[in-house]
N, C-alpha and C positions, 0 to 999 in steps of 0.2 A: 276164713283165715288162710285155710291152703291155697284158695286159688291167691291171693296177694302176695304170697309166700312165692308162688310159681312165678306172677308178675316183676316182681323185685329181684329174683336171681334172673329170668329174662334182660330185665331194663336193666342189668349193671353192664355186661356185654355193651348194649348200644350207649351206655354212659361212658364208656370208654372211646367208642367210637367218636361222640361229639364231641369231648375233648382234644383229640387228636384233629379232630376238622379244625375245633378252633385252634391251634398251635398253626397249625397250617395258615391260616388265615390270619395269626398274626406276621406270620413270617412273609405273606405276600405281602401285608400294608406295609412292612420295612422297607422291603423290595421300592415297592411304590413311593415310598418315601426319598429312596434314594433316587433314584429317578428320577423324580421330583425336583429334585436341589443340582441334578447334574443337567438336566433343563434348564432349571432358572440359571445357569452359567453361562451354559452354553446361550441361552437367549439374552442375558447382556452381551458377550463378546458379539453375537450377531447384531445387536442393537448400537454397539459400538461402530462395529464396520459399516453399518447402512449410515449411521452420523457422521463417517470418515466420506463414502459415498457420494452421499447429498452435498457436502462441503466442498469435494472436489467435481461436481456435477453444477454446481453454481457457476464455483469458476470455468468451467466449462462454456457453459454458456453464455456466460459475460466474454470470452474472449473471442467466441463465435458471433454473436454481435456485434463485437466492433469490427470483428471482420468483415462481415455484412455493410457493415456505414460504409466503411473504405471501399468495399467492392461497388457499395454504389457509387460515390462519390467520385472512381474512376473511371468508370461506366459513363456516368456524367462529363467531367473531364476527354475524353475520348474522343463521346459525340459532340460535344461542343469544341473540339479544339482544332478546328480548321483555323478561326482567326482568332486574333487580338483582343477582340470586341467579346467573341463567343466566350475568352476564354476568363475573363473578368468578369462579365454577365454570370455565367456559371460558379465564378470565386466569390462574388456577393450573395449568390441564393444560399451556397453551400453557408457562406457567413451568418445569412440571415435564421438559413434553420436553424445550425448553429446556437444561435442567441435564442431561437423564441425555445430550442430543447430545452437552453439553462433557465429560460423564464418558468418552463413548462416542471422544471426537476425543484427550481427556487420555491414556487407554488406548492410544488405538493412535499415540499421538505417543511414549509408552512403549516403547513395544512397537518402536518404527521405530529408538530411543533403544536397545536392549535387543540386537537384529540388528546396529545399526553397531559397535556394542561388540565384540559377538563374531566380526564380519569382521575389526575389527583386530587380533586376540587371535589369530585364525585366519592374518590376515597376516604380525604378529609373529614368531606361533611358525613359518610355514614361513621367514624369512630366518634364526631361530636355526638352524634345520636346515639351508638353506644353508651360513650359518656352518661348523658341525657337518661338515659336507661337507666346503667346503674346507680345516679344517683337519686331516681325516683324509686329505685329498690330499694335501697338503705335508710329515704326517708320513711316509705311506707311501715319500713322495718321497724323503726326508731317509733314510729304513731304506735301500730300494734304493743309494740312492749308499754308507752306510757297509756293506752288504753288497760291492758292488761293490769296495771300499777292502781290505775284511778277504778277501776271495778275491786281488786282485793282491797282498797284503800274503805269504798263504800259498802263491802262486807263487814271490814273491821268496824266501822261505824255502825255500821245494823247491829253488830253482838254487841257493840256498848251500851247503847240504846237499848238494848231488849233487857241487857243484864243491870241495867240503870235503873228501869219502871220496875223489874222485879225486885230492885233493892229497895223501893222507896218507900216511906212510910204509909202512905195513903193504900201504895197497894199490899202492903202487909195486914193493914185494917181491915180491908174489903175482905182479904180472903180470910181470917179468924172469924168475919162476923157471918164470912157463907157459912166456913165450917159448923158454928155455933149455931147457925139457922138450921143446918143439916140434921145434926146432932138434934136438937128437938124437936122436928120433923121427925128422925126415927124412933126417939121416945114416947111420942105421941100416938106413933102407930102402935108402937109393943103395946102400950095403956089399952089401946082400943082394941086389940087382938084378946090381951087379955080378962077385960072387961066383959068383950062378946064369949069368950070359953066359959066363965062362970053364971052367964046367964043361961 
């Protein structure tokens, strides 16, 4: 007993110590906490700027590309434009690319036209299946409960039944004349018990 005595005035000291660790330790996970939230801020407004970014880096490059056509197309122009001939020759190819690009943009605008179609087709048909789901759920549902109905229903018939034949007159006969069978059976023995004592 002394030494736990000794143990326990020891252990209050370092019990004090642990509490104070923990204080500490809630005060850093606040910390953290804050910190935490002045992150996720600052990483929206950076998530913002990089979506301002990209927005103006598209057009960017959409306007550098056309720069690009035009630079070639005067490129083109340039060296074909000694004659008449050159310089119509090169105004028809330029036309001609021209058309097969818009055939080429017509196509794949199609085509983009052709995929969204079929994602909503693909969409559609999985919430008929949904559908399809639950309402093989709520019939299963609806089975179970009248399963459940028609079993207590064939209990209730088994207690009728049982409490039927035990009302009925045949079987009240039966068991009076067991009893009665019983009964002289045990009489029968006392008799002979008693018969053999006095021999």
């Amino acid at each position: 007993g002394c030494t736990l005595r000794r143990a326990y005035s020891l252990a209050r000291p370092l019990g004090c110590i642990f509490s104070l660790t923990l204080a500490l330790g809630c005060t850093l996970v606040r910390a953290h906490a804050l910190a935490l939230a002045l992150g996720c801020i600052l990483g929206r407004a950076h998530s913002l700027s990089l979506a301002l970014g990209c927005t103006l880096g598209r057009a960017n490059s959409l306007v550098l590309a056309f720069g690009c056509t035009l630079g070639h197309a005067h490129s083109l122009g340039l060296a074909l434009g000694c004659t008449l001939v050159a310089r119509t020759r090169a105004r028809s190819r330029v036309h001609s690319r021209s058309r097969a690009l818009s055939c080429a943009r017509s196509g794949v605008h199609s085509r983009s036209r052709a995929v969204s179609r079929a994602h909503f087709r693909v969409h559609s048909r999985s919430r008929a299946l949904s559908c399809a789901r639950s309402r093989v759920h709520s019939r299963s549902r609806v089975l179970s409960r009248a399963r459940t109905r028609v079993y207590s229903r064939l209990r209730a018939l088994s207690r009728t039944s049982s409490r039927m034949q035990s009302r009925s007159p045949y079987s009240l006969a039966l068991s009076h004349a067991r009893s009665r069978v019983h009964s002289r059976s045990r009489a029968r023995s006392r008799t002979g018990s008693r018969m053999h004592s006095r021999s």
